[in-house]
DOFI-139417 format. One record per residue: residue number from 1; residue in one letter; x, y, z of N, C-alpha, C, O in turn. Coordinates in steps of 0.1 Angstrom, whole numbers, always signed. Each point is the difference from the previous one (the first is absolute). Layout:
% residues N
R;pos;code;npx;npy;npz;capx;capy;capz;cpx;cpy;cpz;opx;opy;opz
R;NUM;A;X;Y;Z;X;Y;Z;X;Y;Z;X;Y;Z
...
***
This chain:
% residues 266
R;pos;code;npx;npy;npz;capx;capy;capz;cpx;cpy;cpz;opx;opy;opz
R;1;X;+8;-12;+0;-8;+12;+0;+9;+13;+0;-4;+8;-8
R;2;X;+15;-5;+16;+9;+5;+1;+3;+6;-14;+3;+12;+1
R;3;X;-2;-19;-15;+3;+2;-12;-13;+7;-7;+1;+7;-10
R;4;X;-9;-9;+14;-15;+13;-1;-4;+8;+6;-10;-2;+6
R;5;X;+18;+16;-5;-3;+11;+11;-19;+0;+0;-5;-1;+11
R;6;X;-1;+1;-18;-8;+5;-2;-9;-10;+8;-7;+3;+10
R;7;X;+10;-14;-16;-10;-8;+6;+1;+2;+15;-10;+4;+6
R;8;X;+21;-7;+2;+8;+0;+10;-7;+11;+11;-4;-4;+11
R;9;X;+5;+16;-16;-6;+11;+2;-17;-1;+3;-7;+3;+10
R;10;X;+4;-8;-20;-18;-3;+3;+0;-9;+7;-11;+1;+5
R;11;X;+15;-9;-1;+0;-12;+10;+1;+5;+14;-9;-1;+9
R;12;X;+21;+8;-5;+5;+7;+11;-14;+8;+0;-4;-1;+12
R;13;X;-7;+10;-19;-10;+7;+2;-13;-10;+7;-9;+7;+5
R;14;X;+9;-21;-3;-8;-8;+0;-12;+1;+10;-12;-3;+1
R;15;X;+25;+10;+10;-11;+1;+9;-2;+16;+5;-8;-1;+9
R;16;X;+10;+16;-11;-3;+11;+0;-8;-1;-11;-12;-2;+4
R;17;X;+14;+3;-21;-10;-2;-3;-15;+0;+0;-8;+9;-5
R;18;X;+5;-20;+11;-13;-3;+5;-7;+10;+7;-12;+2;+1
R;19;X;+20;+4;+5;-4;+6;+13;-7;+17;-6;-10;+6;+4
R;20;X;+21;-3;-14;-3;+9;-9;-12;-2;-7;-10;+7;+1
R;21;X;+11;-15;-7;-16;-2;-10;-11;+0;+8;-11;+5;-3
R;22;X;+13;-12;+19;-13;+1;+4;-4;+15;+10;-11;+3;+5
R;23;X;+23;+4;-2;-1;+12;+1;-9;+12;-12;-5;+11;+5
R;24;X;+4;-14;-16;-5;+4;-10;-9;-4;-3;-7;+9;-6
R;25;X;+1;-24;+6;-13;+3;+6;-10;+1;+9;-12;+0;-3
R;26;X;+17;+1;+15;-5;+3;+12;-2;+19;-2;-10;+7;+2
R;27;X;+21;-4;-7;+0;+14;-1;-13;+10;-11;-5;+11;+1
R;28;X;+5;-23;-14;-13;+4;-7;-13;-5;+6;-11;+7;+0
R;29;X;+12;-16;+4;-13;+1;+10;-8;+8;+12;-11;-1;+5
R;30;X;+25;+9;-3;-7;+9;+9;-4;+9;-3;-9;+5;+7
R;31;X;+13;+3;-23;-4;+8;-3;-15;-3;-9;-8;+10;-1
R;32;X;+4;-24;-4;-9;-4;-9;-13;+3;+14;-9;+8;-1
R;33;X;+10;-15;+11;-6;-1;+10;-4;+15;+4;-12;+0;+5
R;34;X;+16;+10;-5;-1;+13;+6;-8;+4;-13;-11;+3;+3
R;35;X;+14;-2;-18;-9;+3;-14;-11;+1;+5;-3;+12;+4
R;36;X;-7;-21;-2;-16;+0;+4;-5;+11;+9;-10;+6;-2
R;37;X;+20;-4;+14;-8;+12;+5;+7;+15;-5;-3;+10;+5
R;38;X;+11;-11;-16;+1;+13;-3;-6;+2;-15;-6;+11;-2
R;39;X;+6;-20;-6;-6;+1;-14;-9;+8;-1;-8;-2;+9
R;40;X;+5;+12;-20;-13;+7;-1;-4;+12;+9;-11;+5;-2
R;41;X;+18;+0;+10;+6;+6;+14;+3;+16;-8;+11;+2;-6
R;42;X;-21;+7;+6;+5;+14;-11;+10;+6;+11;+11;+5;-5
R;43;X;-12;-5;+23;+4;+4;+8;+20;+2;-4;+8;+9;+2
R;44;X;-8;-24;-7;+16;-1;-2;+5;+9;-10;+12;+5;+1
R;45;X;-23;+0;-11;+8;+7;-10;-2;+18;+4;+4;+9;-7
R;46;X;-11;-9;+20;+4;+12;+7;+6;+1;+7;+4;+11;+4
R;47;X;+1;-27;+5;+14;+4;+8;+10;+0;-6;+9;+1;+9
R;48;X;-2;-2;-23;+7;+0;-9;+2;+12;-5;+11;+5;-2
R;49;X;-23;+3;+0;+2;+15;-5;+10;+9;+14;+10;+6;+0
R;50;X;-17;-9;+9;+4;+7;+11;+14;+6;+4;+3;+11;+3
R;51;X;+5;-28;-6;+9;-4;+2;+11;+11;-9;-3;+5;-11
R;52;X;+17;-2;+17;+10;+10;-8;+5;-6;-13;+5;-11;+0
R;53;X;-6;+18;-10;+5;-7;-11;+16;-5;-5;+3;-2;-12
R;54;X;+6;+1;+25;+11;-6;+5;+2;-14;+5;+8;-9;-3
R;55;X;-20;+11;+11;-3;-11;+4;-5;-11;-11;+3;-12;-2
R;56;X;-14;+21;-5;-5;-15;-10;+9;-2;-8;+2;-12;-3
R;57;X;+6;+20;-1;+10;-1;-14;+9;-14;+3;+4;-8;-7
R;58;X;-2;+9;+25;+14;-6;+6;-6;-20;-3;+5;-11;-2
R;59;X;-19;+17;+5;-6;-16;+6;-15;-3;-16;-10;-7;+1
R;60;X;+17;+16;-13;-6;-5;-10;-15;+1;-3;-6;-5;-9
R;61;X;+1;+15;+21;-15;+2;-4;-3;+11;-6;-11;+4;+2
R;62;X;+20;+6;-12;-7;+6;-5;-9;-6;-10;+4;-9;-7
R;63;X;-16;+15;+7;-10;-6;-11;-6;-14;+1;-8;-6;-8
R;64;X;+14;-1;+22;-5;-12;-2;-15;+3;+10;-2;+11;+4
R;65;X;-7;-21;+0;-14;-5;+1;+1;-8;+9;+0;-11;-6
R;66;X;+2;+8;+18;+0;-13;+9;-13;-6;+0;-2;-10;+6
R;67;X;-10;+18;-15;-15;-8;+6;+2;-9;-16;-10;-5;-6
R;68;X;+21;+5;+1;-1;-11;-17;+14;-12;+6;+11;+0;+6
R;69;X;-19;-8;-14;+13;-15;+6;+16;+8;-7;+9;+1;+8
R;70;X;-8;+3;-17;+14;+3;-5;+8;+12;+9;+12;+1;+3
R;71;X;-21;+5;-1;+3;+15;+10;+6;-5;+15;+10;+4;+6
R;72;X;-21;-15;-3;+4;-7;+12;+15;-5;+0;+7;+3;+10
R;73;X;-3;-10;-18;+8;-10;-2;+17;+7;-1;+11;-2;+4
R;74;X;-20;+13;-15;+12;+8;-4;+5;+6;+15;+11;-2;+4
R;75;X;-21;+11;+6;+3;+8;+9;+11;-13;+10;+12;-1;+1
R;76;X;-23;-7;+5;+4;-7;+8;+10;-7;+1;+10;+0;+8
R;77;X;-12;-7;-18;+12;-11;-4;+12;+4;-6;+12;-1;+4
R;78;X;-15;+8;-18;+10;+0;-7;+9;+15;+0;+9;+3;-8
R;79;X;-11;+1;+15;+3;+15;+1;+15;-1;+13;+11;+5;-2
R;80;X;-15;-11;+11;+6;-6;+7;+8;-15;+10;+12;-2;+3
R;81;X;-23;-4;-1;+3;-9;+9;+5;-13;-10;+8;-9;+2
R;82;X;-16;+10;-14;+6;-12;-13;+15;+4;-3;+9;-8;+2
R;83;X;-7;+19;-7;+17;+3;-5;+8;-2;+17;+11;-5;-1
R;84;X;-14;+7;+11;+7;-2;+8;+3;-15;+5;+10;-3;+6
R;85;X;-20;-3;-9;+3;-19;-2;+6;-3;-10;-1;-12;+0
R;86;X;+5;+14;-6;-3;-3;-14;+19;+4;+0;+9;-9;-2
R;87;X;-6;+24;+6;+14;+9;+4;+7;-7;+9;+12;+1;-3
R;88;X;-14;-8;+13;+7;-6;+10;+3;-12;+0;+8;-5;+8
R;89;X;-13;+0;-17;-1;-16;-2;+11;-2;-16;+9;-8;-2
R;90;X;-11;+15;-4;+13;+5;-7;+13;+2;+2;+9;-6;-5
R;91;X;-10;+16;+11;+10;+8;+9;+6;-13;+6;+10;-3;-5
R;92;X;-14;-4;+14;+4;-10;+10;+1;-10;-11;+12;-5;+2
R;93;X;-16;+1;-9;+10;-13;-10;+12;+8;-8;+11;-5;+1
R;94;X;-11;+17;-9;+11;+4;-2;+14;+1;+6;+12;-3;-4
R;95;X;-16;+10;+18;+13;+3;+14;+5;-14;+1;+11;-4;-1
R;96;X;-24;-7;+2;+8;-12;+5;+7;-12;-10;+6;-10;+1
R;97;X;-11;+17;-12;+6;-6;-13;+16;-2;+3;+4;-12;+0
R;98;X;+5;+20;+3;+14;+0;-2;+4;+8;+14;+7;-6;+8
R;99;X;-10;+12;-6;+5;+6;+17;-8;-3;+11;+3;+4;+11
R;100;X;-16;-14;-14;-1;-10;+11;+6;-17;+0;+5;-6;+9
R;101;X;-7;+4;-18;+14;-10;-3;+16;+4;+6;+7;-8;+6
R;102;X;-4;+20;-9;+14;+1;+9;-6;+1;+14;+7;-6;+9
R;103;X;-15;+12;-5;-1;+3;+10;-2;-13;+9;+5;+1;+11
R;104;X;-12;-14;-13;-1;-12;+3;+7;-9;+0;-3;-10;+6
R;105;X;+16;+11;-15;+15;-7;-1;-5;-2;-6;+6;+8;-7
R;106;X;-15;-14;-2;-4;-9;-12;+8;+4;-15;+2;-9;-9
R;107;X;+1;+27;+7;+3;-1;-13;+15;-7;-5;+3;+0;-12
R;108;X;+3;-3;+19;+15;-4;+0;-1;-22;-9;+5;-7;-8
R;109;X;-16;+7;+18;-4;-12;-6;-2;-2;-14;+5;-10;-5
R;110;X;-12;+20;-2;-9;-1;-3;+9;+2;-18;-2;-5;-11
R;111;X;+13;+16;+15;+6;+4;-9;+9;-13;-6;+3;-1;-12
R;112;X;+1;-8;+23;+11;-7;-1;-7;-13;-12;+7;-8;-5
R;113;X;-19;+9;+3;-6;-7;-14;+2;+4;-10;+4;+12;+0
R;114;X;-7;-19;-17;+3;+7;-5;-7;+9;-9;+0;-1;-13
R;115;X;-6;+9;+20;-6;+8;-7;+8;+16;+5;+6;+4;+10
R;116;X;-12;+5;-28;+7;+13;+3;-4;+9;+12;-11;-3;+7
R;117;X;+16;+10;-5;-9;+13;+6;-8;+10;-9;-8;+7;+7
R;118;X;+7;-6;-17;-7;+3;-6;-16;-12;+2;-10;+5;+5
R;119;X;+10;-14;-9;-9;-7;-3;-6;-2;+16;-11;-6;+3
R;120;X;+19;+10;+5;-4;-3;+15;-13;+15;+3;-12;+2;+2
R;121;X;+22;+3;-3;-12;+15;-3;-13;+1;-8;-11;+4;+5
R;122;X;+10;-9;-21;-5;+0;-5;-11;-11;+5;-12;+5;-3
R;123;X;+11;-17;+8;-8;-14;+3;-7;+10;+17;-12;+2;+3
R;124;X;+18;+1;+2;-2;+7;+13;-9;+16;-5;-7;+5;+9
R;125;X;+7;-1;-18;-7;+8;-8;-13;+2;-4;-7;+10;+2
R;126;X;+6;-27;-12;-11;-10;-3;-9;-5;+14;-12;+1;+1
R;127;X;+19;-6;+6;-8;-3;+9;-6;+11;+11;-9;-4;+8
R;128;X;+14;+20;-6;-8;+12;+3;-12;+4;-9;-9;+6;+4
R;129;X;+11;-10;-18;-10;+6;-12;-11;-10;+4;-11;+5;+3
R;130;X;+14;-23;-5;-10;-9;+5;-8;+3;+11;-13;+2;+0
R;131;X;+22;+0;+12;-10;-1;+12;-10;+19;+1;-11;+1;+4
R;132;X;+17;+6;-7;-9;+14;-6;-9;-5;-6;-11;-2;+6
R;133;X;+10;-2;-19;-13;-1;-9;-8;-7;+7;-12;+2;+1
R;134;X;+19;-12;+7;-12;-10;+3;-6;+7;+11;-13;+2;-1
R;135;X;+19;+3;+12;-2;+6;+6;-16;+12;-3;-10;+0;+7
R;136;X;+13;+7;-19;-9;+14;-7;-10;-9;-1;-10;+1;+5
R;137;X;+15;-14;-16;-8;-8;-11;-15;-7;+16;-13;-1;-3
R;138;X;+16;-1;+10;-7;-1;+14;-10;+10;+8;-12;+0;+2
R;139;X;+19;+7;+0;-9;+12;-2;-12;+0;-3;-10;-2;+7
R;140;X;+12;+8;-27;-4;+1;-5;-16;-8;-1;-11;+6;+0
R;141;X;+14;-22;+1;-7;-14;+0;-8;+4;+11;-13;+0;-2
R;142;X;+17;+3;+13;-9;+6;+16;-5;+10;-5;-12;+0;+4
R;143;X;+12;+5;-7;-11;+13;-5;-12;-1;-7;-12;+4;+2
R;144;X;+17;-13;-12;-17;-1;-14;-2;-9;+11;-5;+6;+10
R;145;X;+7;-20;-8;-10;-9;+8;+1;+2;+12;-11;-5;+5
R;146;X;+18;+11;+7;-6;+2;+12;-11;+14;-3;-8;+3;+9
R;147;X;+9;+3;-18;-8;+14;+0;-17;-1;-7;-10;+5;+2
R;148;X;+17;-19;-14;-11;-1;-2;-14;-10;+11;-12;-1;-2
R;149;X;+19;-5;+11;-10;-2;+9;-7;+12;+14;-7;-3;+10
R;150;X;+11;+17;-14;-10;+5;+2;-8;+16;-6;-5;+10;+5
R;151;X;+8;-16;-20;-5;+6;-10;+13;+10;-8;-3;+6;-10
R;152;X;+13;-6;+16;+9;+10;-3;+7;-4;-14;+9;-8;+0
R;153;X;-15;+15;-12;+0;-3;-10;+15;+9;-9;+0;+12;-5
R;154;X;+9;-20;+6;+15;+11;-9;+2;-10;-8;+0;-12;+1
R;155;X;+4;+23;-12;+3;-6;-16;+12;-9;+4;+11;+4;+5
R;156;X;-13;-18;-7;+11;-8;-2;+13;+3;-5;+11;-2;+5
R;157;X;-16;+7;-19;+16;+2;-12;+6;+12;+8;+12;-2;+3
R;158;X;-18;+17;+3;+7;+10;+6;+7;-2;+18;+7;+8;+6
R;159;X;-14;-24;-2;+6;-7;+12;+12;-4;-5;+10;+3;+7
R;160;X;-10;-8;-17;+13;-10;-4;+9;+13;-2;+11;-2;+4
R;161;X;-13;+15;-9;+10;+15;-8;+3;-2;+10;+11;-7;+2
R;162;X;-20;+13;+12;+4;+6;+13;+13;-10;+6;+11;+6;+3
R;163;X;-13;-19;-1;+9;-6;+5;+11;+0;-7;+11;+1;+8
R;164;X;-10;-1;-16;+9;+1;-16;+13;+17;+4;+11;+3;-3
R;165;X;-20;+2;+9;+5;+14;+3;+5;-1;+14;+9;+8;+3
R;166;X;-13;-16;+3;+2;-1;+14;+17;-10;+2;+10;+4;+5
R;167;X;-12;-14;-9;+11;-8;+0;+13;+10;-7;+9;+5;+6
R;168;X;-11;-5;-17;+7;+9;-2;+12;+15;+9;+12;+2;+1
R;169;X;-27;+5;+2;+4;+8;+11;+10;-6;+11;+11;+5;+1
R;170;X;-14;-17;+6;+10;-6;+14;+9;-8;-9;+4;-10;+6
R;171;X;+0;+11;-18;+13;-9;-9;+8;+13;+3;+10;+1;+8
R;172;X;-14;+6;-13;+11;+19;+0;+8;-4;+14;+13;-1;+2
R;173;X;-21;-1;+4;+6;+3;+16;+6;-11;+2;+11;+1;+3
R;174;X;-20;-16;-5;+15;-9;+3;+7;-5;-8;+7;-10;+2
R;175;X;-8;+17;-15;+14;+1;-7;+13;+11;+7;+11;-3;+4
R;176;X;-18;+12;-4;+12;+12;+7;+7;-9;+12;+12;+0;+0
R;177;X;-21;-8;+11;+6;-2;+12;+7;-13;-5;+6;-5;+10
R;178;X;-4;-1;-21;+7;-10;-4;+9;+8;-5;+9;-2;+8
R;179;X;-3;+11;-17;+5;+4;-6;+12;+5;+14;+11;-5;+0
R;180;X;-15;+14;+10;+3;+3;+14;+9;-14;+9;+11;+0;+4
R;181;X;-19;-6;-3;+5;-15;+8;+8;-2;-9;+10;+1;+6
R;182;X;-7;-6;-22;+9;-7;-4;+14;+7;-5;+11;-5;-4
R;183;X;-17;+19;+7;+14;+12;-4;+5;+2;+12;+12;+3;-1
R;184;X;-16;-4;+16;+8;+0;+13;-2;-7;+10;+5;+4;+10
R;185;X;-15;-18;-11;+0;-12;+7;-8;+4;+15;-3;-8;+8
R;186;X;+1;+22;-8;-6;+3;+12;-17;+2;+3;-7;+9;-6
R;187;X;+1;-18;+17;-9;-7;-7;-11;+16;+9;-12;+3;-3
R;188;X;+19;+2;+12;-14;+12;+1;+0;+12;-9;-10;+7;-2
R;189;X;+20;-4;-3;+3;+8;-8;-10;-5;-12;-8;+7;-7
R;190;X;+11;-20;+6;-9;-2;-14;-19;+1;+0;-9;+1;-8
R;191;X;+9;-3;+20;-17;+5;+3;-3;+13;+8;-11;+4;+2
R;192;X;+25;+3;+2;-3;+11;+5;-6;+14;-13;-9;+9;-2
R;193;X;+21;-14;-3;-2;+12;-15;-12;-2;-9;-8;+8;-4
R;194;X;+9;-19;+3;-13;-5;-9;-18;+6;+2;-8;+5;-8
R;195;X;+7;-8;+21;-9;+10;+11;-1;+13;+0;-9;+7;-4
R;196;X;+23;-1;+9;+1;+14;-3;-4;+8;-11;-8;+9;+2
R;197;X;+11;-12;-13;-5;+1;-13;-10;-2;-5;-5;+8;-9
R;198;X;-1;-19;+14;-16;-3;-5;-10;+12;+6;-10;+3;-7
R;199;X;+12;+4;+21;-3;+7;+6;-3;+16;-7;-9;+7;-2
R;200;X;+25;-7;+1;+4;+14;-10;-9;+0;-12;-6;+10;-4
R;201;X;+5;-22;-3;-8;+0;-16;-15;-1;+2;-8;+2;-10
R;202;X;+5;-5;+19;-14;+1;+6;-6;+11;+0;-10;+2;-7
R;203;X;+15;+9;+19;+3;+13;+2;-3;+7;-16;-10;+3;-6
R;204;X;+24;-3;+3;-1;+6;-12;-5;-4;-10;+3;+5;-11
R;205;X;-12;-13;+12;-10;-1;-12;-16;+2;+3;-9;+2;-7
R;206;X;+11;-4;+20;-17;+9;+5;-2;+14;+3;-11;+6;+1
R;207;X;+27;-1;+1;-1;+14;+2;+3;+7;-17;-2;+12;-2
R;208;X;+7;-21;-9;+3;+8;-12;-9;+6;-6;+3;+10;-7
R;209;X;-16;-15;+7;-9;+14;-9;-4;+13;+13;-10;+7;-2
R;210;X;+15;-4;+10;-1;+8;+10;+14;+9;+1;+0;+11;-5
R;211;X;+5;-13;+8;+18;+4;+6;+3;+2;-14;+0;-10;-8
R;212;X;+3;+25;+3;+13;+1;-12;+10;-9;-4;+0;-9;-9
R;213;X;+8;+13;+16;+13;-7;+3;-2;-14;-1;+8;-8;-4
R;214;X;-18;+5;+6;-2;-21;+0;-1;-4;-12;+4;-10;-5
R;215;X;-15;+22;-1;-6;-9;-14;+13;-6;-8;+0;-12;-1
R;216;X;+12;+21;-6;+6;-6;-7;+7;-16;+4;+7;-6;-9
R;217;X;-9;+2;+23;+9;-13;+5;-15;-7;+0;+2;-12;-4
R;218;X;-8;+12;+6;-15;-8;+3;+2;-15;-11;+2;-11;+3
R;219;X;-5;+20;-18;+2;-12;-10;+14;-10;+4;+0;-10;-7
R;220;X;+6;+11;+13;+13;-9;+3;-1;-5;+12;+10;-7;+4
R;221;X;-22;+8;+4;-4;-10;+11;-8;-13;-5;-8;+0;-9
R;222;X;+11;-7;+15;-1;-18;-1;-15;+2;+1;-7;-3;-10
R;223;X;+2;+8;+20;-15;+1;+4;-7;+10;-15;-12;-3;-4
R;224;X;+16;+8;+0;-7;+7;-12;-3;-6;-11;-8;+2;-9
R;225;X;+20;-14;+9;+0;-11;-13;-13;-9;+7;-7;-5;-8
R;226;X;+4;+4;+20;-9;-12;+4;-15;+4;+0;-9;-8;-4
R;227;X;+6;+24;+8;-9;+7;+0;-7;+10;-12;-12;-2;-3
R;228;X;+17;+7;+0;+1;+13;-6;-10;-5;-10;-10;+7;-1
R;229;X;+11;-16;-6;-9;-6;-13;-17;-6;+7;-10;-3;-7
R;230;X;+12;+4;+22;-9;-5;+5;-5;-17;-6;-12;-2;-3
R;231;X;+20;-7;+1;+0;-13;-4;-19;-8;+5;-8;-6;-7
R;232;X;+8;+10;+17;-12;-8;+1;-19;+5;-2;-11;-4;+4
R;233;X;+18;+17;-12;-13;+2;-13;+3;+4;-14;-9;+2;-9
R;234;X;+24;-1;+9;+3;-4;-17;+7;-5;-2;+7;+2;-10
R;235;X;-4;-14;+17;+10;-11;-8;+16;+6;+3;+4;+8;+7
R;236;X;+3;-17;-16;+15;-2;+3;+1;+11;-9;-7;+3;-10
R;237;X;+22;+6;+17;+4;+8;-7;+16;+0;-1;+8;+3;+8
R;238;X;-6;-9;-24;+7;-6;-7;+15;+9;+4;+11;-5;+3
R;239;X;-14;+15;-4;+11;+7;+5;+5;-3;+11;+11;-6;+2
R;240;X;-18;+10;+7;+2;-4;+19;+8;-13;+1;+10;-2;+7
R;241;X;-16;-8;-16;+5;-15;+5;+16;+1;-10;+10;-7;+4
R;242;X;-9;+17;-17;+13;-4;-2;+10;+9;+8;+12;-4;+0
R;243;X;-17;+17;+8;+13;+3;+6;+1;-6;+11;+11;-3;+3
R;244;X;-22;-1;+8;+4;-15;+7;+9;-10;+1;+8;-2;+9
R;245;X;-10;-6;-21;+7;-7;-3;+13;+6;-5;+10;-1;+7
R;246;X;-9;+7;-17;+16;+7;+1;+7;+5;+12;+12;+4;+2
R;247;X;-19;-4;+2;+4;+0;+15;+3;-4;+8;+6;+6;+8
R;248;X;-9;-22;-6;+1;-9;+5;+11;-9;-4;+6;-9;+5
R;249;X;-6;+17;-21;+10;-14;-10;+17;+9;+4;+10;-7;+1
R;250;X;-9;+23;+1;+11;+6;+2;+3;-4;+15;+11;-1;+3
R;251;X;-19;+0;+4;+5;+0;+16;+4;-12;+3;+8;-2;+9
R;252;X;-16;-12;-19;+9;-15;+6;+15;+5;-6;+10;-1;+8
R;253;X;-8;+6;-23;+15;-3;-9;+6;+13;+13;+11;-5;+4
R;254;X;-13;+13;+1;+8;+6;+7;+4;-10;+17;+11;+1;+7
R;255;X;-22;-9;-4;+5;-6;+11;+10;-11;-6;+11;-1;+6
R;256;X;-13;-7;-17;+5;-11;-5;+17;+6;+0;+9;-8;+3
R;257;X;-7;+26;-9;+9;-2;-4;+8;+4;+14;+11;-6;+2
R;258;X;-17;+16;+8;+6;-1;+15;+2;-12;+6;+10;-1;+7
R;259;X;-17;-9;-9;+1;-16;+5;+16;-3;-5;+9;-5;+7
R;260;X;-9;+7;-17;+12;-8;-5;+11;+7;+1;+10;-7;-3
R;261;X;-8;+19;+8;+12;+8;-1;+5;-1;+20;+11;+4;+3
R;262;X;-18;-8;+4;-2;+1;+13;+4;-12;+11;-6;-11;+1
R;263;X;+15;+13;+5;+5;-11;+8;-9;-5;+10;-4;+8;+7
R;264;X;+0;-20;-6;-11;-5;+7;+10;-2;+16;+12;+0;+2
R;265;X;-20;+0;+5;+5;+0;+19;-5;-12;+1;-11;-3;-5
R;266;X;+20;-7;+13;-4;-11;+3;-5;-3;+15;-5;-10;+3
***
């Protein structure tokens, strides 16, 4: 197994994993469950006016509707508490990709097979991209059929964009913190910064159509590629998912190429 990072990798997930997925749907069920007493609710869309337009920008409710299933979903879920599962669970396979392995004595082993460091990176990569999608791709599945058991009716194909955008979004971040861990083996640093940052791009993408100074950096937050097209009432936006992924595809070859230039600590 040792000679298949990848597999190797998903195996060692065998049992966190689980724990994850059923975190996600425990977590859409609480929100499916609360739907019924707010649906149809005009009240919500005057506690929403009320509210500072800082505020909604930050947490994604300008213009949205909590008394409609999409508005709900969007406010509740996806505006926040989804990218932050979705961010952390990322984040934490990337860091532990290569600087939790040193950090565990394990990468010394691990190198001494024969596989490159390049391909060690890249298989440790693949298996952050796998456990993300599946991760979103779950979600997603909890939403149309837990929601549709109590009427909460969202377009399947703009469930599938949204997740689509979502995964994406927590790849940025635990690409970076792979890129971080395998360029200096230091494994808080690699989820310290990763964090930091998600925070900053957050910020500045709910404060950019407000703040001068923000708008021109806004388009270059991760969160703007995930949102901004509003995915889960028009679909995937083709653009968004290719600077994503170009993004994802520069930050593994930048870790791959720090991985290999870097003296591993035994």
């Amino acid at each position: 197994m040792l000679r298949d990072v990848l597999r190797k990798t998903l195996y060692d997930q065998r049992r966190s994993y689980p724990a994850w997925c059923l975190g996600v749907v425990l977590l859409v069920a609480m929100y499916v469950a609360l739907w019924p007493s707010i649906k149809g609710q005009p009240s919500m869309r005057d506690f929403l006016a009320q509210m500072p337009e800082a505020l909604r920008n930050l947490f994604a409710m300008a213009g949205a509707d909590m008394s409609t299933p999409v508005g709900y979903i969007q406010i509740e879920l996806l505006s926040f508490m989804g990218p932050l599962l979705v961010l952390l669970h990322a984040v934490g396979a990337g860091s532990s990709s290569v600087a939790g392995e040193e950090d565990r004595r394990t990468l010394d082993l691990l190198l001494t097979t024969p596989v490159t460091r390049t391909r060690v990176v890249v298989d440790k990569a693949l298996a952050m991209v796998v456990g993300t999608l599946g991760l979103a791709a779950l979600l997603g599945v909890s939403l149309v059929a837990e929601g549709a058991l109590v009427g909460m009716d969202l377009p399947a194909g703009n469930v599938a964009a949204a997740m689509l955008h979502l995964a994406l979004l927590g790849l940025v971040f635990g690409a970076l913190s792979l890129a971080i861990g395998a360029a200096t083996g230091r494994l808080a640093l690699s989820r310290a910064v990763p964090v930091f940052v998600a925070v900053l791009a957050y910020v500045v993408n709910g404060l950019g159509g407000l703040v001068d100074w923000l708008t021109p950096l806004q388009k270059l937050s991760p969160f703007y590629q995930y949102a901004a097209h509003d995915p889960l009432r028009n679909g995937v936006s083709w653009v968004g998912v290719l600077v994503a992924v170009g993004t994802v595809v520069v930050l593994v070859v930048v870790a791959a190429a720090g991985f290999d230039r870097r003296d591993v600590t035994s």
